[in-house]
C-alpha positions in Angstrom: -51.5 -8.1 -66.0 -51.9 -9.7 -62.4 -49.3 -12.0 -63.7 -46.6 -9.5 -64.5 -47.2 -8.2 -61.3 -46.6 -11.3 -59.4 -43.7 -11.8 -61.7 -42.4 -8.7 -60.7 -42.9 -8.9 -56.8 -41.7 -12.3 -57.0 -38.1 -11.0 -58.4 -37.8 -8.6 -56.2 -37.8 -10.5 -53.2 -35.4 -13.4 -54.9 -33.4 -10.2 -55.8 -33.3 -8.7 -51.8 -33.0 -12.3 -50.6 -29.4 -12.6 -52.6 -28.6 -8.6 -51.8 -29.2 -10.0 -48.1 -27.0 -13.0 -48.4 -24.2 -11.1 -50.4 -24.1 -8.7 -47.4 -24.0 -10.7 -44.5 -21.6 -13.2 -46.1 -19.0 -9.6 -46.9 -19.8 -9.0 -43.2 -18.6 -12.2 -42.1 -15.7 -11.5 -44.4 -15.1 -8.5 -42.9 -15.4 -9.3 -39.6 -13.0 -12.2 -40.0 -10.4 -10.1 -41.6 -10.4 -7.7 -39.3 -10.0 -10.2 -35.6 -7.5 -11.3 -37.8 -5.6 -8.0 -38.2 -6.3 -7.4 -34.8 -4.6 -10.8 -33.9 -1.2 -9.6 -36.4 -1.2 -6.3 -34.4 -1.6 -7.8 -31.0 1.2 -10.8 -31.7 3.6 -7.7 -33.0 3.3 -5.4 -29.9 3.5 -8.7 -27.8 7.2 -9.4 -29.8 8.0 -5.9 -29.9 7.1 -5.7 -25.7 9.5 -9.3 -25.3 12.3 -7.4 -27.1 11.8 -4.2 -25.0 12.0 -6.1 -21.8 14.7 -8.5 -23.0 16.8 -5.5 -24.4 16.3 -3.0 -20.9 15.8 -5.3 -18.0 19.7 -6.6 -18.0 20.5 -2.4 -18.9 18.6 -1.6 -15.5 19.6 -4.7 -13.5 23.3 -3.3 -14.4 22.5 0.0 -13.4 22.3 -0.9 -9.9 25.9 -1.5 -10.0 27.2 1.2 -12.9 25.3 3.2 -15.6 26.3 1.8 -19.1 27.9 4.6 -21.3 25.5 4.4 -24.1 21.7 3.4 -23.3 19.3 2.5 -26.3 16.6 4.7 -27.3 13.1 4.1 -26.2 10.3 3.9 -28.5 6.9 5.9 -27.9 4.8 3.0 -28.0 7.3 1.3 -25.4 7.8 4.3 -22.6 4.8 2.6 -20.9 6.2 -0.3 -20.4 10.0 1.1 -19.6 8.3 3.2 -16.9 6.9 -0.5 -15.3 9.8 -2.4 -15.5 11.5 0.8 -13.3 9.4 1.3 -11.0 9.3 -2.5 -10.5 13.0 -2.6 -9.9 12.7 1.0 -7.5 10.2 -1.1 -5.6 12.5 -4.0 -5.0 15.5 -2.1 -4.1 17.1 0.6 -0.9 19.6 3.0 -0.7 22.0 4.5 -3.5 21.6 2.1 -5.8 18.8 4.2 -6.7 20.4 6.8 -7.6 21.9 5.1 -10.1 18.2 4.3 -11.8 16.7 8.0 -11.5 20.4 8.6 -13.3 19.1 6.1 -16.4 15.7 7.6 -16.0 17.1 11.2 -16.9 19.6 10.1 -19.4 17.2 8.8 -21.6 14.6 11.9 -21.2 12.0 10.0 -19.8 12.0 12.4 -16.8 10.4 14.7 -19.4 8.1 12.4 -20.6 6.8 11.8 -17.1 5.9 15.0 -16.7 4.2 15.3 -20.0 2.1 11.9 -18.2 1.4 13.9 -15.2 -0.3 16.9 -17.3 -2.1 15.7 -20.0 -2.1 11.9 -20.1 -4.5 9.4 -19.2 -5.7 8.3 -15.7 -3.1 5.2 -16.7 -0.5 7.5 -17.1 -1.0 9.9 -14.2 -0.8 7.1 -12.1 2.1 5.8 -13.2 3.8 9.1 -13.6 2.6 10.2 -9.7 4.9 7.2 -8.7 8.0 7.8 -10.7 8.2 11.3 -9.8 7.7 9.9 -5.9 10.8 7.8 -6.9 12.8 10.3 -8.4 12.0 12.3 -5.3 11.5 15.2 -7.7 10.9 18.4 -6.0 9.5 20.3 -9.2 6.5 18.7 -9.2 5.4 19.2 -5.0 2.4 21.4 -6.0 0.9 19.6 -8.5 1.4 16.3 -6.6 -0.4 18.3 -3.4 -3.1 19.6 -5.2 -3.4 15.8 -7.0 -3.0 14.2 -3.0 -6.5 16.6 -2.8 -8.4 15.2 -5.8 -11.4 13.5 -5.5 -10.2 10.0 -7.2 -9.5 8.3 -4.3 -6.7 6.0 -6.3 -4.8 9.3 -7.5 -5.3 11.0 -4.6 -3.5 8.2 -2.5 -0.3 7.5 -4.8 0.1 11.6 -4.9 0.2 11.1 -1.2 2.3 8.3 -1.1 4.8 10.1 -3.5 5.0 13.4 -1.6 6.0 11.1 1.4 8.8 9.5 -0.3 10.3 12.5 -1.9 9.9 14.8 1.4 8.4 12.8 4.1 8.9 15.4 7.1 7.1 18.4 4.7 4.5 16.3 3.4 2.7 14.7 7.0 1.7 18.2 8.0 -0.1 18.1 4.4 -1.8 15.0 4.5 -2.5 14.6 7.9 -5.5 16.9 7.9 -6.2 14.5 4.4 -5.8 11.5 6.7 -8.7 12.4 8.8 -11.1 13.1 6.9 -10.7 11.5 3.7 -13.2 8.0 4.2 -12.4 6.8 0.4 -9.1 6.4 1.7 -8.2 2.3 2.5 -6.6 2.8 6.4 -4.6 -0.3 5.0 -2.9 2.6 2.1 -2.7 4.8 5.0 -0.8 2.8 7.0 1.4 1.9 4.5 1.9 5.5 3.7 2.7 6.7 7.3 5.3 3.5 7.9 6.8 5.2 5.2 7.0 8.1 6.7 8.7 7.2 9.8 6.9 6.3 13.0 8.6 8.9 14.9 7.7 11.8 12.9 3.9 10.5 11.6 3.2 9.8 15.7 4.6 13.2 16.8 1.9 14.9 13.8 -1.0 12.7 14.4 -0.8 13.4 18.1 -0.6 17.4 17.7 -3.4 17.2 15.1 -5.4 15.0 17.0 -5.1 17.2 20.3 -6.7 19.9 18.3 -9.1 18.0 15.4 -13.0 17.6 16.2 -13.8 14.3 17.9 -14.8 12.5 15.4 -11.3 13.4 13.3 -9.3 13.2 16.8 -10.8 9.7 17.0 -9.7 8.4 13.8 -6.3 9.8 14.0 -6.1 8.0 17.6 -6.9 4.8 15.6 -4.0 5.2 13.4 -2.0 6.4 15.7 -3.0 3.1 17.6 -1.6 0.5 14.4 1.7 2.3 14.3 2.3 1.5 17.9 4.5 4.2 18.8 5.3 5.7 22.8 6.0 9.0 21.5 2.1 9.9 20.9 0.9 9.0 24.5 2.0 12.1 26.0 0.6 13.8 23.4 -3.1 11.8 23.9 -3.6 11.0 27.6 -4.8 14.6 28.2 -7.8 14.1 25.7 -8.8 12.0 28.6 -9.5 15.0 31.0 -11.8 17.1 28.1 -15.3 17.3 29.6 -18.0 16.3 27.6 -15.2 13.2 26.5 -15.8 11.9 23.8 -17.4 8.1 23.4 -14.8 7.6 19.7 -11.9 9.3 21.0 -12.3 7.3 24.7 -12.4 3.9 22.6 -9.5 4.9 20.3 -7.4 6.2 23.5 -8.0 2.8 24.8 -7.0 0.7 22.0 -4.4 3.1 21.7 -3.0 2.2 25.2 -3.8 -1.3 24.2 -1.3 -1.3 21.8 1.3 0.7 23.3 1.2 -1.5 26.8 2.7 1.0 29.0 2.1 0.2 32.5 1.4 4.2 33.0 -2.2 3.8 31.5 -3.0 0.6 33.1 -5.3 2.2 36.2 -6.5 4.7 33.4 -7.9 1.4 31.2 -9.0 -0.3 34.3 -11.5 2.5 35.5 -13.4 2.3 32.4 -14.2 -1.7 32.6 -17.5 -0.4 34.2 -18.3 1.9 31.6 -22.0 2.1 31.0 -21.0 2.3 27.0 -20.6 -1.6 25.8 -18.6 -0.8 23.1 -16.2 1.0 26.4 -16.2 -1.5 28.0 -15.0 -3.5 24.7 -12.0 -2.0 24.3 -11.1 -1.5 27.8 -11.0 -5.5 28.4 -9.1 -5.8 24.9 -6.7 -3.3 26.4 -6.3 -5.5 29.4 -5.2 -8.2 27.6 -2.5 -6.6 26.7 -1.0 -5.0 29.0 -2.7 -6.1 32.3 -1.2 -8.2 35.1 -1.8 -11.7 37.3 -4.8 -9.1 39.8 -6.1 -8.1 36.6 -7.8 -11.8 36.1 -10.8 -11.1 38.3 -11.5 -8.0 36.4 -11.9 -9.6 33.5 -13.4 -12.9 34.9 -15.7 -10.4 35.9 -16.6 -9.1 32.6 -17.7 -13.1 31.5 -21.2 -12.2 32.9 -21.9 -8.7 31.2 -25.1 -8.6 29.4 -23.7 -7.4 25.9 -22.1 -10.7 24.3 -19.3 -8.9 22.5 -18.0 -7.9 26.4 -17.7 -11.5 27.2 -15.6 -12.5 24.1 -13.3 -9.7 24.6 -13.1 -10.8 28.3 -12.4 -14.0 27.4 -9.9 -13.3 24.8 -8.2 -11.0 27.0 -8.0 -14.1 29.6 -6.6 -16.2 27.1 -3.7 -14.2 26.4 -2.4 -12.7 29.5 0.7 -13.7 30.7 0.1 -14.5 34.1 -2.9 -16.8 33.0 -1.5 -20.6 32.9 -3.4 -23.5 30.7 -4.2 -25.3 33.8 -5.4 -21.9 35.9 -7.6 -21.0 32.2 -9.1 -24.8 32.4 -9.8 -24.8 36.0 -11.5 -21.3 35.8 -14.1 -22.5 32.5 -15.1 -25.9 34.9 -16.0 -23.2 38.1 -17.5 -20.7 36.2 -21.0 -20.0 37.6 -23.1 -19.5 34.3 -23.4 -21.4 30.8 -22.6 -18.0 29.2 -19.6 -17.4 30.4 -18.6 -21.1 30.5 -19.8 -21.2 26.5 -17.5 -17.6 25.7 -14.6 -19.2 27.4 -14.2 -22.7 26.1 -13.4 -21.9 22.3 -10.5 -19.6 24.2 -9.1 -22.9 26.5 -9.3 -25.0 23.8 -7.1 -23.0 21.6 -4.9 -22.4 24.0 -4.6 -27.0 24.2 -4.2 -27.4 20.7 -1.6 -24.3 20.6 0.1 -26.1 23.6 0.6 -29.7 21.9 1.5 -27.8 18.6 4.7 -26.4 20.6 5.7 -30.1 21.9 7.3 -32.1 19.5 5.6 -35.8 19.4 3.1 -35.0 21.1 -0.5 -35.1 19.6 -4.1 -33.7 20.8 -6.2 -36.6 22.2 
């Protein structure tokens, strides 16, 4: 009887052990099959993509020029990569020639299927459907792009903004510029290139107003873009945000890089009264602002600054020094030998020895000892 047992136990196993094999060797079968289905599929849609792009970029290239009288269909599975290939060529091009794209674009009722993207289809899609319809410079869509410049993906929200600008620039700054302020997902780098787009004249006049009535932390931040756009047209709109008592520590530092950048000789005493600023990060951008736009009796303000206690003071000093006009190589390398403390003598040098090498790099021949 115990034998029979064991006989039976004994089969069993031999009979799992083969039920196992047979399994995983079907799974391995299966598994192979399938990577090499997937690999069919993926080499097709890779041929089918190569004729696509073969077959339409030559149909849009000559649509710069003149709309062909017949245009092929597009497939579903291809409207994707149709919508890439014109927004590439939008990107590369000014002017009327566009025209003659957004023209193809509504021929072939993809202007439709955009806004079938824009409502129901994937974050992929939305995307790329928020930038079409900014270079179509389609209208219908302005409140749904508005309420989309207001979403809280930070990559949506900033192509909805970017689109609004291109298809109405002066209706869409008063929009975004309260979006522009307060918005910290946003890259200032997107921001930038979404005002330049704009126009400076416009985005300076709007950033100015906004920021002469914004909270100070929001007024500041607008004064810094306002700064990297560079344009006159804001100062007047800024300099009285210097009279507000309590002022402002931010908006004081972005008025100062802001007159920085602008180097209008009407702010220069303004800049120069806040060298002594007990704030180091004032006194920061007020010597960076000199540098700028100061003159040859602005040098002993600044030489001045080499022996403040806060470390960042003296570079800026320095760097100022470095780069004003009326400072010569031979006056910079005379002052670093007389200076009377290693500090200042250490923040200087890197700036005087830059300022040698850049010298023999503009003489032909000639090479640094």
């Amino acid at each position: 009887m115990t034998d029979v047992v064991e006989h039976t136990l004994t089969r069993s196993v031999v009979d799992l052990g083969w039920l196992a094999t047979f399994t995983i060797h079907g799974l391995i079968l299966l598994l192979l099959g399938w990577t090499l289905i997937i690999r069919r599929l993926r080499t097709l849609t890779d041929r089918r993509r190569q004729r696509m792009v073969t077959v339409w970029r030559p149909i849009l290239a000559q649509s710069l020029i003149e709309s062909p009288d017949t245009l092929p269909a597009i497939h579903p599975r291809d409207r994707v990569l149709f919508l890439y290939l014109w927004n590439h060529l939008q990107e590369s091009i000014k002017g009327e020639s566009s025209d003659e794209l957004c023209a193809v674009m509504r021929r072939t009722g993809m202007d439709h299927v955009v806004h079938h993207y824009l409502a129901k289809g994937t974050l992929r899609q939305q995307l790329l459907a928020i930038v079409t319809l900014g270079h179509l410079k389609d209208p219908s869509a302005w409140l749904r792009l508005v309420e989309l410049a207001h979403d809280a993906n930070a990559f949506r929200s900033l192509e909805a903004a970017r689109a609004l600008v291109r298809i109405d620039a002066p209706r869409a700054i008063p929009v975004l510029v309260p979006l522009m302020s307060q918005r910290l997902d946003w890259s200032p780098l997107k921001v930038l290139a979404i005002l330049q787009g704009a126009g400076n004249e416009l985005v300076a006049r709007a950033l100015g107003e906004a920021a002469g009535h914004a909270p100070p932390l929001i007024a500041a931040r607008l004064i810094r873009f306002l700064a990297s756009i560079r344009n006159h047209r804001a100062l007047p709109l800024i300099r009285p945000l210097l009279a507000r008592r309590p002022l402002h520590e931010d908006v004081l530092a972005g008025c100062l890089s802001l007159f920085g950048q602008c180097s209008d000789p009407q702010d220069l005493s303004t800049v120069r009264q806040y060298l002594t600023h007990p704030t180091w990060f004032i006194r920061v951008h007020a010597a960076s602002a000199l540098g700028k736009m100061g003159v040859e009796e602005d040098e002993e303000h600044l030489i001045g600054l080499l022996g403040d206690s806060h470390w960042w003071v003296r570079y800026r000093a320095a760097e100022a020094l470095s780069i004003l006009p009326s400072m010569t190589d031979e006056k910079l390398s005379i002052l670093v030998q007389t200076l009377p403390t290693t500090e200042a003598r250490k923040v200087l040098t890197p700036f005087v020895a830059k300022r040698i090498q850049d010298s023999y790099a503009l003489t032909p021949g000639v090479a640094p000892a």
